[in-house]
C-alpha positions in Angstrom: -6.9 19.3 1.0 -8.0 22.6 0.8 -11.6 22.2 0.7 -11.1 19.1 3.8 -10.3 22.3 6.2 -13.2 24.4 4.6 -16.1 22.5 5.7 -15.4 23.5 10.0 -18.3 21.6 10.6 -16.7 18.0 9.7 -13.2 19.3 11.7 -11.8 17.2 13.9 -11.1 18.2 17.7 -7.8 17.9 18.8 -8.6 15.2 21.8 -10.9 12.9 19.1 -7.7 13.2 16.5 -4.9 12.2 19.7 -7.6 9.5 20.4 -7.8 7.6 17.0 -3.9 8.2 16.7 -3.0 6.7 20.4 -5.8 3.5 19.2 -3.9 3.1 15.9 -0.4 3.0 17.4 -1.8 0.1 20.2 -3.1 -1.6 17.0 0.4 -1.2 15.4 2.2 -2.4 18.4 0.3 -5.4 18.8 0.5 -6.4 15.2 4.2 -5.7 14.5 5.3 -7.1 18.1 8.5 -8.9 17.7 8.4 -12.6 18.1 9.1 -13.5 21.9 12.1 -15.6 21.9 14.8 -16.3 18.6 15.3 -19.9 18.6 17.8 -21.2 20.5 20.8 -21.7 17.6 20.6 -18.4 17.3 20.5 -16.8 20.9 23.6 -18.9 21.4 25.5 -17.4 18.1 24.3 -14.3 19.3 25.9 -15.0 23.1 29.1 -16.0 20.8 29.3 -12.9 19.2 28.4 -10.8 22.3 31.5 -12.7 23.9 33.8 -11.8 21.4 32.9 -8.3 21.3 33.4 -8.1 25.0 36.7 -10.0 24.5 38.1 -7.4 21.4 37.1 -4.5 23.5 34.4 -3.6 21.4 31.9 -1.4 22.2 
């Protein structure tokens, strides 16, 4: 790594590194974004579960 931070002509500049960073995170989010709705068996055991959490005074 040593001789990466050497060579100051092939340095990056900080705004050039925050840009590729910021443009790989959109990527990420996009990719890895969650699946919009859980089918509908299983919003309605989570609804159950929800309820009796609220009912046992769990937090």
């Amino acid at each position: 790594m040593a001789s990466l931070l050497a060579n100051d002509s092939e340095q990056m500049d900080r705004r050039t590194s925050r840009s590729i960073c910021d443009a790989v995170g959109e990527r990420l989010q996009q990719s890895l974004r969650p699946e919009p709705r859980l089918p509908t068996h299983l919003e309605q055991l989570l609804d159950q579960l929800k309820k009796r959490d609220r009912e046992s005074g769990a937090h």
